[in-house]
MIVEXSE-735582 format. One record per residue (C-alpha): x, y, z. Coordinates in steps of 0.02 Angstrom, whole numbers, plus 50000, padded with zeros to 5 digits. Example, Ala and Ser with C-alpha at 12.3 -4.5 7.8 and 13.67 -1.06 7.14 Angstrom:
# MIVEXSE-735582
506154977550390
506844994750357
***
This chain:
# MIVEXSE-735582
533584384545040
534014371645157
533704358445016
535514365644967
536404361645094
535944344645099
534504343845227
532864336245171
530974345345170
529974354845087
528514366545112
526764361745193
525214374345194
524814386545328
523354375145361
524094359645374
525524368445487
524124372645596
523674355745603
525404349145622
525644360245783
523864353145868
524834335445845
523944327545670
525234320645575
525474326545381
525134313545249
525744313445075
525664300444927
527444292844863
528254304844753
529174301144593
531044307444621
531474316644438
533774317744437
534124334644349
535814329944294
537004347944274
538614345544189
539894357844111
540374374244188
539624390644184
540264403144064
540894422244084
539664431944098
538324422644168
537964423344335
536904407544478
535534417944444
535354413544261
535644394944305
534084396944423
533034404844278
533594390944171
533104375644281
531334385344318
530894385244125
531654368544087
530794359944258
529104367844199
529094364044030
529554345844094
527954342844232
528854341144409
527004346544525
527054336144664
528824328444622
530484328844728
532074335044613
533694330344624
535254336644561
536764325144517
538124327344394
539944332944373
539434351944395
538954349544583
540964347444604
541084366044552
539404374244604
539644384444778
538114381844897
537384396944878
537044392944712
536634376344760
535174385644906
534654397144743
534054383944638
533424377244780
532224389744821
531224389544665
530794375644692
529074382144700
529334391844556
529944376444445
528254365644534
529224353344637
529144347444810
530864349744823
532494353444716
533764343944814
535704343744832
536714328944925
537784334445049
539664337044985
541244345244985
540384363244949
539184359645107
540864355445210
541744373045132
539954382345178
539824377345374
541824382445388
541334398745296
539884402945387
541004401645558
540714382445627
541994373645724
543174361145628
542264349145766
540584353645693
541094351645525
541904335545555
540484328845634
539414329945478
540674323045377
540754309645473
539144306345496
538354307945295
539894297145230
539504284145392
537374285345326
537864285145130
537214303245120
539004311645073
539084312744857
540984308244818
541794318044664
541234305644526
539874293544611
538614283544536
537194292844524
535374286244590
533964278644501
532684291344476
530834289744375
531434301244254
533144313744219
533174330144132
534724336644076
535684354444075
537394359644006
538034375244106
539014379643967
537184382843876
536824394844027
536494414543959
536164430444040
534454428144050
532804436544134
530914429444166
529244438844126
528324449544110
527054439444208
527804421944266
529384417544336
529564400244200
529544412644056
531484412944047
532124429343913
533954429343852
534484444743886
534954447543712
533044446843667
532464456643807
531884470543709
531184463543559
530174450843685
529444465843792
528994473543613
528274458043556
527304458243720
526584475143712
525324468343566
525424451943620
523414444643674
523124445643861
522964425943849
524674424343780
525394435643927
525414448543829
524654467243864
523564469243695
524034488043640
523344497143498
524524506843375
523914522943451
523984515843637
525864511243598
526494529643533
525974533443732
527054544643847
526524551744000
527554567144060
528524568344229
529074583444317
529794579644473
531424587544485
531764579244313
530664584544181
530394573144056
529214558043951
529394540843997
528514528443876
528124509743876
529164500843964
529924513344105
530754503444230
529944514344388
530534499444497
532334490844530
532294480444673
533684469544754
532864458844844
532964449345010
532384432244929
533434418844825
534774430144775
535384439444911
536234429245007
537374423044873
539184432744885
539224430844707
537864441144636
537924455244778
539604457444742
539324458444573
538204470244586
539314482044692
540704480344576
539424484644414
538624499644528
540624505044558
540984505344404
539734514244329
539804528544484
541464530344417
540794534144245
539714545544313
537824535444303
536524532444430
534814527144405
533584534944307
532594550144419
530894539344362
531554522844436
531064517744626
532604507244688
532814499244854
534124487844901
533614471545053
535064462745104
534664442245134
535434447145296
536424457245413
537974448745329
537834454245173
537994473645230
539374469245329
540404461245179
539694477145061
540424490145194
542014480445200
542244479545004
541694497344986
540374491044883
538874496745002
539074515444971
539614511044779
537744506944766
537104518944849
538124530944728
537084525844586
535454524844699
535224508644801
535254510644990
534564497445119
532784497145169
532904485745286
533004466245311
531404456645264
530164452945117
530014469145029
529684471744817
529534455244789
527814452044885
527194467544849
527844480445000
528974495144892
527764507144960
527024520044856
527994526744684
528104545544695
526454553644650
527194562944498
527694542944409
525774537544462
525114552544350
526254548644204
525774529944203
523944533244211
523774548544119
524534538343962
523844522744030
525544514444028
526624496944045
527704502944168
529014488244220
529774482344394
531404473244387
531814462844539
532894449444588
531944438944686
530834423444633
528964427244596
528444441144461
526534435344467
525344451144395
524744463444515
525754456944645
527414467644652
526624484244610
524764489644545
525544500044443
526804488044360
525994478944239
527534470044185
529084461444298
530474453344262
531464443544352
533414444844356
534954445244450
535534458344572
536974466344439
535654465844302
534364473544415
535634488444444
535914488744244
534094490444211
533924504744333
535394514344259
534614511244078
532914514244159
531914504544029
531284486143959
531584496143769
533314496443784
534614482143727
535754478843860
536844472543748
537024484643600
536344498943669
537184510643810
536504512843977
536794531543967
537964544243951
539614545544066
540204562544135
541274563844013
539944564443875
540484545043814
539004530343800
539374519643929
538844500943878
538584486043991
539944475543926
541254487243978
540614489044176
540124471344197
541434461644328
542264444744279
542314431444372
544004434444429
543454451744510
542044445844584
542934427944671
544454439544711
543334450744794
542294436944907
544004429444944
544534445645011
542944450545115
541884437045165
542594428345307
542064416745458
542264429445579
540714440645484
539674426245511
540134422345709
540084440845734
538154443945664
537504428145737
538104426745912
536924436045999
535644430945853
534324423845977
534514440046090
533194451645991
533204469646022
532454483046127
530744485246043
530284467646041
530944462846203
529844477646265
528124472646192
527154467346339
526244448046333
524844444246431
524924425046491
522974418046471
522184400246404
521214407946291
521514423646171
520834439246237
520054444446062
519734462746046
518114466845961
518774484545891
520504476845812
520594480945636
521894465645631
521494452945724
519904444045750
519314430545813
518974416545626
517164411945594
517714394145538
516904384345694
515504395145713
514364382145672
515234369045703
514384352645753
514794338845851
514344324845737
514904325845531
513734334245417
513374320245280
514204322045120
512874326444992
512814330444810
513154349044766
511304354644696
511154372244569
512854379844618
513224396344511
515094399044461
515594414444551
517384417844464
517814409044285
519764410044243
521084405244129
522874395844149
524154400344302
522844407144411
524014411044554
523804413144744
524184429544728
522604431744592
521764423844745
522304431144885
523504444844862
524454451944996
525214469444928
524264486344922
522344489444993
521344499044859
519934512044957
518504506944832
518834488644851
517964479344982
519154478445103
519664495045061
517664500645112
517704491045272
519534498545340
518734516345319
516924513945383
518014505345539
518774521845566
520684518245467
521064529145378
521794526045182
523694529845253
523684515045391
522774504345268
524324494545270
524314479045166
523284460945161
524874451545224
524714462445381
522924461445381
522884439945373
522254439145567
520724446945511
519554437245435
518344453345382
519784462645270
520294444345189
518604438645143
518284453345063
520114453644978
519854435044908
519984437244702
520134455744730
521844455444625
522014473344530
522494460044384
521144445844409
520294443644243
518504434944278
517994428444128
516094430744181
516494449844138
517214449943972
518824464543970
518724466744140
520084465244273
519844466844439
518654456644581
517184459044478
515914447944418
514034442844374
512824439244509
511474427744401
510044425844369
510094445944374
511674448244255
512054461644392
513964466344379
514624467844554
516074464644675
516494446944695
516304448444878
514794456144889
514024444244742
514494428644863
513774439345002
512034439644897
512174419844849
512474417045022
511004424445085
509884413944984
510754399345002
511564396044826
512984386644815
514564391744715
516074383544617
517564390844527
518004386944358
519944385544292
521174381144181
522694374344200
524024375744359
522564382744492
523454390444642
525284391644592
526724402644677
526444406644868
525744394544987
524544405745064
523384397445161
521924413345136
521804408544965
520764392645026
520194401345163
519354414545074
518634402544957
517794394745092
517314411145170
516454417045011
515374401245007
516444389444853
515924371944879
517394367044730
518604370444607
518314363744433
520144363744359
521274356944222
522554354744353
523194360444524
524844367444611
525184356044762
524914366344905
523524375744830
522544358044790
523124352444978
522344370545074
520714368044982
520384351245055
521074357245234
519814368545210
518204358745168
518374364044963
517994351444843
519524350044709
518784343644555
519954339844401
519414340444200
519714321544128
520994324344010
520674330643839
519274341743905
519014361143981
518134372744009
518204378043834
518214361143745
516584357443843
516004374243780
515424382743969
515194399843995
514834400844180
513244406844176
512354389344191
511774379344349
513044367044398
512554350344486
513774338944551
513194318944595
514294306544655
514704314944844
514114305044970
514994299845150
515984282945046
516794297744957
518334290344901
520074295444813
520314299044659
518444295044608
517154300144464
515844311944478
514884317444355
514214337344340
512904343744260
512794360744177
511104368444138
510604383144060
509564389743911
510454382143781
510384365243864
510954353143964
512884347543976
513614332144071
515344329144111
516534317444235
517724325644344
519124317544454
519004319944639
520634325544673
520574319644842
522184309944841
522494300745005
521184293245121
521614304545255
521034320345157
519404311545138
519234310745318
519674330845306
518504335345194
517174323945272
517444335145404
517494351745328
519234353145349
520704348245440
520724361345579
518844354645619
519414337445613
520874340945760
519594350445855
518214336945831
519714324945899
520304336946038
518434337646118
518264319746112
519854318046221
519274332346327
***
């Protein structure tokens, strides 16, 4: 968010943070610099939210990986900066390095909002106009490589899914889309229902008795990522939840809502506008400050919702407003999520389901036995900017963040033991000590060819981090799952993989164990499953890498397009490694993803253009031979691989997609953490 304020940098791996902090420096080639020029102004109606969906469909469809962004154009003059920090922050989403705003007026307005000093603001006035930083109303724009262009006035109500955030829905289309997506193949992002799976209802009887269908929204989540710290759509949604209290709606008795304020600000201004226990009314109370929904952490859905989804084997939906939707990452039982803003979030919970037109069709019935339609509970603009005028002052901001740096009781009570070294404990179920320098040596291995590998996990397009490494719920039959309960936890304080990251033994085994993961060794199957060759056994991917690794096979991954995208999460190329992956064949990588595997000793490998897995006709089940690797490894470099099986032999060239010399030296070294140690020994 920072990029939208005006301050430069982006995101880095986990792995080359941990570098970073043991004093290696972080290396990256040139990037281009794309202007995304906004002009016009954005219509009733439409909220920063649907500008945000907007850029991350346009920006995609437009190639931005490993790019910087900037915005320029006669918009900025009437953008606030939290809209400015919300485009900003998809910047992952949309692929680049950064989506960034010059410092102006609107940063100036921000820093007096927020509670600085007239000297503090001053001082960075001064300064960015003095450096050439400071964008004047009307200023010649940059030279970029490139510009894209976007009209606000074009903006819509908008959401993005089922299954990627870039997969922008006008709201007006929102049903008919979901429909379309119900039959849709699974490699269009669609679910691939029968006619008899889509007459489906399971039955609930919790209080409410009832059918749900395809569809049910069983989660509506405001969430504590790129929306809610924008005044704009939290007040929105306040004055859309108080109006519709008045009318005598709340949220469907099937839908799970939760509300997680950006920050301790945002209640404040909600309890002074009245707004706080307007949502609440209708059914959204606080949950508490932090990443919630949106990676995964709603907790359970209440048993009696689990039995109707399963029983009819439904698409249940989650609607959230925060910035990733990637499958089996907010919920394993919500096979589709959409992204939207907070107001729309609350609609969607009163209307409790994707099969209902916001726009023509009511949300329910009011108490006094009248449809009540979205259109006539939706705040203007005028409401909501009379409303932030009124309520969000300088003096919330000062208040919440004076004593910001104080903590509280519970953490200031946890006891820390001063040592040198890190007193592991053998019996911790969440912390132990890495196996990555195990067998470590003090001179480089050579860099040899990569002899009869076996492809352990073949996949499609958008493979995310989350298909790699997820970090929501831990199922008791998976892997990890089997290892928490023969270490005495029991199911209920399984907790989740993010919690679980310091321990190398539950994220090994959770590495492609995504409830959504299709392996394309295992035709119709999702999951972490696969086939361990030459014995066309179907097992667990972990426990298949367990059984190559044991007699000393090699393995590779093969991918389409946009390997590793969403979170950097730097067990995604740690548990490849783990598992035994020597490389990634891919049509192309995220940046950070591409960056971790290298940190981590992983070969990246790149399809020449014009040819795939498919168009080179490979099935996975062959042995895979890769010349060319040798110490004068070099980037960007040709090798060629060999494929072998039954029906023949295939040859192909892949790029090294080693792109610096530095990450040579990395991946001569099996990474970049043993590189620093390597470096810290010799000092030593």
């Amino acid at each position: 968010m920072i990029n939208g304020l005006g301050v430069l940098g982006w995101g880095v791996g986990g792995i080359e943070a941990e570098a970073a902090m043991l004093g290696q420096p972080l290396y990256m080639r040139m990037p281009e610099v794309i202007g995304c020029e906004l002009t016009g102004e954005l219509p009733e109606g439409a909220t920063g939210t649907d500008i945000v969906l907007t850029v991350t469909e346009l920006l995609r469809k437009k190639g931005v990986v490993g790019k910087f962004v900037e915005y320029f154009g006669s918009a900025l003059d009437n953008l606030s900066l939290p809209m400015k920090a919300m485009i900003a922050n998809m910047a992952p989403e949309y692929g680049a390095t950064m989506g960034y705003f010059p410092v102006d007026q609107s940063s100036l307005e921000y820093l007096r909002m927020t509670g600085r000093s007239d000297e503090h603001v001053k001082l960075v006035e001064t300064y960015t106009k003095t450096q050439g930083l400071f964008r004047e109303k009307g200023s010649t724009p940059p030279e970029y490589t490139d510009v894209v262009r976007l009209d606000l006035s074009t903006v819509e109500p908008s959401i993005a899914g089922p299954k990627r955030p870039q997969d922008r829905i006008v709201l007006a289309q929102a049903k008919q889309a979901f429909n379309e997506a119900l039959v849709k193949p699974v490699k269009e992002r669609g679910f691939a229902l029968s006619e008899d799976e889509l007459k489906r209802t399971g039955h609930i009887d919790n209080g409410y008795s009832g059918d749900i269908g395809h569809g049910a929204v069983v989660i509506a989540a405001i969430t504590s990522c790129t929306n809610t710290s924008d005044p704009y759509v939290l007040i929105a949604a306040g004055l859309l939840a108080k109006k519709a209290a008045e009318r005598g709606l709340k949220a469907k008795p099937w839908v799970k809502t939760s509300l997680a304020p950006g920050s301790r600000v945002v209640i404040e201004y909600l309890q002074r506008a009245g707004l706080l226990e307007a949502l609440e009314a209708v059914g959204f109370y606080n949950v508490g400050f932090g990443c919630t929904t949106c990676i995964g952490n709603s907790g359970p859905l209440p048993e009696p919702v689990v039995q109707a989804i399963n029983e009819a084997n439904l698409v249940a939906a989650g609607v959230l407003s925060g910035n990733r939707n990637f499958e089996g990452r907010v919920n394993p039982h919500t096979r589709a999520n959409y992204l939207a803003s907070p107001p729309l979030v609350v609609a969607y919970a009163l209307a409790g389901s994707m099969a209902v037109d916001l726009t023509t069709e009511p949300l329910g019935t009011g108490s006094d036995g009248k449809p009540v339609y979205l259109k006539e509970i939706w705040p203007t603009q005028h409401e909501i900017l009379e409303n932030i005028k009124a309520n969000v002052t300088p003096e919330l901001f000062r208040k919440q963040y004076e004593s910001v740096f104080d903590g509280n009781p519970m953490w200031n009570a946890i006891e820390a033991k001063e040592s040198e070294l890190y007193p592991w404990d053998e019996n911790s179920t969440y912390i132990q000590e890495p196996p990555f320098f195990l067998n470590m040596t003090k001179d480089l291995d050579p860099v040899e060819p990569i002899r009869d590998a076996r492809v352990l996990v073949m996949v499609g397009d958008s493979i995310t981090t989350d298909h790699i490494s997820p970090a929501g719920a831990i199922k008791a039959d998976s892997p990890a799952g089997k290892y928490l309960l023969e270490h005495g936890v029991q199911f209920a304080d399984f907790n989740s993989y993010g919690s679980r990251r310091g321990n190398d033994r539950v994220m090994t085994r959770g590495t492609f164990a995504n409830i959504r993961l299709r392996n394309l060794l295992v035709p119709g199957s999702e999951g972490g499953v696969t086939v361990y060759f030459p014995d066309n056994e179907t097992m667990s991917i972990y426990d298949a890498a367990m059984k190559y690794q044991a007699d000393g096979t090699p393995l590779i991954v093969l991918a389409g397009k946009d390997y590793g995208m969403g979170s950097s999460r730097d067990w995604a190329a740690k548990g490849t490694k783990l598992l035994g992956i020597k490389a990634v064949i891919a049509e192309s990588y995220e940046r950070i993803h591409r960056s971790n595997l290298i940190g981590m000793g992983v070969l990246p490998l790149q399809f020449k253009e014009g040819e795939s897995r498919e168009a080179l006709e490979l099935r996975g089940d062959e042995l895979y031979t890769i010349d060319g690797l040798s110490d004068n490894i070099r980037p960007g470099q040709t090798v060629t691989v060999t494929a072998l099986s039954s029906r023949g032999e295939r040859k192909f060239d892949a790029l090294v997609r080693i792109d610096t010399k530095v990450e040579v030296d990395y991946y001569r070294h099996g990474g970049v953490l043993s590189m620093v140690l390597r470096q810290l020994a010799k000092q030593g």
